[in-house]
DRENMI-394422 format. One line per field, with one value per residue (C-alpha): residue number from 1; x, y negated, z negated. Coordinates in steps of 0.05 Angstrom, whole numbers, m for minus. Layout:
<recs>
k [NUM|...]
xx [X|...]
yy [Y|...]
zz [Z|...]
</recs>
This chain:
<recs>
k [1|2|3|4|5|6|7|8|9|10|11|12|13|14|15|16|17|18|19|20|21|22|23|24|25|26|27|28|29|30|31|32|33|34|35|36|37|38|39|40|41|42|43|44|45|46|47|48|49|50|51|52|53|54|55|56|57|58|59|60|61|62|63|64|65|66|67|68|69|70|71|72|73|74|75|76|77|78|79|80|81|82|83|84|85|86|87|88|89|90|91|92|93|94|95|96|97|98|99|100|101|102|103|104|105|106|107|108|109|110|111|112|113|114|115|116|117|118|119|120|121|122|123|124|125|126|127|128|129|130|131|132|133|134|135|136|137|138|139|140|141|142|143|144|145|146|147|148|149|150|151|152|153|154|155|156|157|158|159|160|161|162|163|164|165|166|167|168|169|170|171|172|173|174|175|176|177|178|179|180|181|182|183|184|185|186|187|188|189|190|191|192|193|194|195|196|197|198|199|200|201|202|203|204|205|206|207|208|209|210|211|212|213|214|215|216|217|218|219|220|221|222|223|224|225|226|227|228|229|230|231|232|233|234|235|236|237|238|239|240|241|242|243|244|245|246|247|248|249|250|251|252|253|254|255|256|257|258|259|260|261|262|263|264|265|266|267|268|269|270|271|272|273|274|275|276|277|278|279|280|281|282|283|284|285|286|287|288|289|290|291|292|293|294|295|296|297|298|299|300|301|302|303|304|305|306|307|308|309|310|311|312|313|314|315|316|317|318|319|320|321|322|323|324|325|326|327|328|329|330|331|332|333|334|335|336|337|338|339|340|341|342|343|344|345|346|347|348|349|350|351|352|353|354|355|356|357|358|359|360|361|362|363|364|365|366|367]
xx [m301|m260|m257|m196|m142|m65|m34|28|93|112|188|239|247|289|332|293|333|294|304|288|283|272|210|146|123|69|125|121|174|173|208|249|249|297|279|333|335|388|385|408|340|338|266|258|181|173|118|93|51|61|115|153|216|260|271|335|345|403|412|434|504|498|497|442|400|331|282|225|214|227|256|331|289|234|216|209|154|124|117|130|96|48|45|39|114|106|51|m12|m73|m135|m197|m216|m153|m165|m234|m304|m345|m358|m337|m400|m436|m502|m490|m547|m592|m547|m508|m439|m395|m317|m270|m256|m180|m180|m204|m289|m268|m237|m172|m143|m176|m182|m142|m113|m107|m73|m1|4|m12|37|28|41|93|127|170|123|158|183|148|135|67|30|m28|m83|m144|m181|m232|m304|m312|m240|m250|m317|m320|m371|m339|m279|m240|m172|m129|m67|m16|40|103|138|197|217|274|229|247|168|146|78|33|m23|m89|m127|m185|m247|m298|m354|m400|m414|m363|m328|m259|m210|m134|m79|m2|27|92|123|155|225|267|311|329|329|299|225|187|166|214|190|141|80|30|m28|m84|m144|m195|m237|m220|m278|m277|m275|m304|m258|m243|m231|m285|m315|m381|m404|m386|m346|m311|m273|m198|m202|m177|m164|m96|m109|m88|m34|m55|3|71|78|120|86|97|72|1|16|3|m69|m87|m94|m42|m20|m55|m89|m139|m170|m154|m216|m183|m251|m317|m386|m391|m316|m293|m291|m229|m196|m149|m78|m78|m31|m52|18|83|129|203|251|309|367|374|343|290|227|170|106|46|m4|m63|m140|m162|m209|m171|m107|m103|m49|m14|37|59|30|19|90|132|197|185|180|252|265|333|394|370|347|271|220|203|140|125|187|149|91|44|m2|m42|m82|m153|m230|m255|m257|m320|m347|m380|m432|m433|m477|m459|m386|m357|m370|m328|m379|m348|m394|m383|m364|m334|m270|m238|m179|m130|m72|m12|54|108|149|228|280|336|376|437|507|534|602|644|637|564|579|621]
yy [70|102|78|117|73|91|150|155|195|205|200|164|96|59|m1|m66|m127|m200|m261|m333|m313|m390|m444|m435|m497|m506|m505|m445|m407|m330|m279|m213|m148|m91|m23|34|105|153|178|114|97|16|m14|m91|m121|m205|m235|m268|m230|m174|m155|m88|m126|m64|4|41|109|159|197|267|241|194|141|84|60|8|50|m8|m72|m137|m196|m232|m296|m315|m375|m314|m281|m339|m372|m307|m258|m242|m167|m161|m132|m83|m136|m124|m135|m158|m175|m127|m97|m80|m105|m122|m131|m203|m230|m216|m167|m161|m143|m137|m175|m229|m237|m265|m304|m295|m324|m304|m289|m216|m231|m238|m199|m208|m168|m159|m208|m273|m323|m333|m253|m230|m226|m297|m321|m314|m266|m277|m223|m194|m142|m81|m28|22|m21|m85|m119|m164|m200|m250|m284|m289|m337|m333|m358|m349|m339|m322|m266|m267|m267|m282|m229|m203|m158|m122|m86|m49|m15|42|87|146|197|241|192|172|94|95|40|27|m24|m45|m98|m126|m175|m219|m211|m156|m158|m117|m91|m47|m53|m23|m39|m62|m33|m12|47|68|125|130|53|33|45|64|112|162|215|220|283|266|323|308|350|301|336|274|207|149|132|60|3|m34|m81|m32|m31|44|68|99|165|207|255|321|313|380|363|291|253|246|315|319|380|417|366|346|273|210|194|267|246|162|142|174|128|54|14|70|82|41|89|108|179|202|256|261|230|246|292|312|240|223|175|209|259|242|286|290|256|251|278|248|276|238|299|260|227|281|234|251|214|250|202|221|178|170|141|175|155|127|76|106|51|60|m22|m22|m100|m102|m128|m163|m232|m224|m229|m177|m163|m175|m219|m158|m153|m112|m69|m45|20|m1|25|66|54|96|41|82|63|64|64|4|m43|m3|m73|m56|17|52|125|101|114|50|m16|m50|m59|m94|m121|m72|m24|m24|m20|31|68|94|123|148|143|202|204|259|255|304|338|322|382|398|434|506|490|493|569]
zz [m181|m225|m310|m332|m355|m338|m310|m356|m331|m404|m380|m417|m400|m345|m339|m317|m293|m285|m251|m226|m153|m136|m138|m91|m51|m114|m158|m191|m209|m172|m196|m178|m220|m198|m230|m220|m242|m253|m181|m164|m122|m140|m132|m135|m143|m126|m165|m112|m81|m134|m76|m62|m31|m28|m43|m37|m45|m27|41|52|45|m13|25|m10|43|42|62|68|106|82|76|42|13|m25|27|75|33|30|98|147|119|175|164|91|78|9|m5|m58|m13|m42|m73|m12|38|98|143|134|176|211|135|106|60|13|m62|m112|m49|m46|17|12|70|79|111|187|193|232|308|280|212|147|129|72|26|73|81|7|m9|m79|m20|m23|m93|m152|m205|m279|m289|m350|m372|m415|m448|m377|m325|m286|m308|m260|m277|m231|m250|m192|m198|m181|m113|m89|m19|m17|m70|m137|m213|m246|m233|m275|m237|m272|m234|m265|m237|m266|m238|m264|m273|m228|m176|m181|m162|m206|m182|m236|m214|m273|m254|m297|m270|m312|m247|m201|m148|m99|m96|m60|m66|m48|m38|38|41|109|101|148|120|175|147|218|295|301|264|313|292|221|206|178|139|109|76|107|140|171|182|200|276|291|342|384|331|275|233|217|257|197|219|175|233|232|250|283|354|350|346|274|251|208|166|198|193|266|292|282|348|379|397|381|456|455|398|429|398|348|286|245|218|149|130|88|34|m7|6|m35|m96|m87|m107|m183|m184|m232|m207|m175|m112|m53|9|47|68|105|127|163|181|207|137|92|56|36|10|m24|m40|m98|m103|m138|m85|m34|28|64|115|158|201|248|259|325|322|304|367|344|330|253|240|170|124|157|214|238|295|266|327|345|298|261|195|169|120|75|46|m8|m19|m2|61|103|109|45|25|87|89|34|53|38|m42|m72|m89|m130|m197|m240|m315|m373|m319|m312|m246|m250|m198|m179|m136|m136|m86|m94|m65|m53|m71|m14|m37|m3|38|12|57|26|41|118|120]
</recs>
């Protein structure tokens, strides 16, 4: 677990916009941030759920298109959303197994909300609380006091997340946590990624430099084995379609992507781990991250009756993700890099989302 504190762009500082998005059934008040750069790309963050709600950047012909899943309304966030739309998952995303797991001899009980498994946190997960937010200097700050116990987990935990985007056309995600107990943590942000802004995702070209992946059981948790991607649908070191190899992968993917494992993971360097081109609109989107791995999932459990923006289906593999993080299940799996974080060491991380911005063909382009 990594203790360095913020990865800073050092770029000059963009516009932030707040607002009262409207009251939660508790009766808290949520609210809506839009961050835009001078690209134009326009990124709004929900507190609730410390939520990516949209991001729209320019097409090869100017044109500004949302390039994520969501939804139009706050009530949406909060009673529809099944999938986790641009959603921080947490104290633990993705599975463990059979919602247990031993720390320091202890053994700790979850709750069951993933077939016999718990995903992304449990049933109360940092997507569906709401996060004191605030306005810092270039960014979005988000911050949650988990409390000790909260579904299952050990210490008071504070979480802070931070936004930032940049005249690079960089989205900077920051995760800052510190616990009074030892505890375990791995989080990461939910967002479904579409760059066509529409139709399924097969069509996009994915490369990434991962050389293993961890095979899983029939209900997703790892084996344990840290495989080779060398002749296996999970091969992306070379940029091939996302849907080239998709129907030899039961229900898509919804695997971990292992980009360092052992001595070669410190948690401190911001490394590439995925590129992904989508050539009838011209966008591209590079993601940088500390994390060891990437939870590549293709919405496979997607099938149309989570109704998005617009009033429009979500169809299945109507987005991507590329859910940095640790592995999955690293709670019960010692060979794993750790998520212990314990008291006096701070919990840090990070990853960037990086956009094109593709240059409109003028007509003494096409002589």
């Amino acid at each position: 677990v990594s203790t360095q504190s913020t990865w800073d762009t050092g770029t000059s500082k963009m516009p932030i916009e707040a607002k009262v998005w409207g009251t939660l059934k508790s009766g808290a008040t949520a609210q809506l941030y839009t961050l835009t750069n001078a690209s134009g790309i326009v990124v709004s963050i929900c507190s609730f759920g410390a939520t990516i709600t949209s991001i729209q950047t320019p097409d090869k012909s100017n044109k500004l298109g949302d390039i994520v899943l969501g939804f139009d309304t706050l009530e949406q966030y909060e009673t529809g959303n099944k999938a986790y739309f641009g959603a921080v998952c947490g104290r633990v995303a993705n599975r463990i197994a059979k919602g247990k797991f031993t720390l320091d001899g202890k053994e700790y009980t979850l709750a069951i909300n993933n077939g016999e498994n718990t995903l992304h946190g449990g049933n109360v997960g940092f997507d569906k609380v709401n996060w004191e937010s605030k306005i810092v200097d270039n960014h979005v700050e988000l911050t949650y006091i988990s409390p000790d116990g909260e579904e299952g987990y050990p210490g008071n935990l504070t979480v802070k997340v931070t936004y930032e985007l940049n005249d690079d056309n960089e989205l900077l995600i920051n995760y800052h946590a510190t616990t009074d107990a030892p505890t375990v943590l791995n989080i990461t942000n939910h967002t479904y990624f579409n760059l066509a802004g529409s139709g399924d995702v097969l069509a996009h070209e994915l490369q990434s430099p991962c050389a293993h992946y961890t095979p899983v059981s029939a209900s997703l948790i790892p084996t344990g084995e840290i495989a080779t991607v060398k002749g296996t649908p999970f091969d992306f070191r070379r940029s091939r379609k996302i849907g080239a190899k998709i129907a030899e992968v039961e229900n898509g993917y919804d695997h971990n992507l292992v980009l360092r494992h052992g001595d070669a993971y410190s948690g401190e360097d911001l490394t590439l781990i995925a590129t992904v081109h989508e050539p009838s609109s011209g966008r591209k989107l590079e993601v940088k991250t500390t994390e060891p791995a990437v939870q590549l999932y293709t919405g496979g459990f997607l099938d149309g009756s989570i109704v998005g923006r617009g009033g429009t289906p979500c169809p299945r593999f109507g987005g991507f993700c590329l859910e940095t993080q640790h592995f999955p299940d690293s709670a019960n799996q010692p060979a794993f890099p750790s998520t212990v974080v314990r008291p006096g060491e701070d919990f840090a991380s990070a990853t960037v989302f990086k956009f094109n911005v593709p240059r409109a063909k003028r007509k003494s382009d096409a002589a």
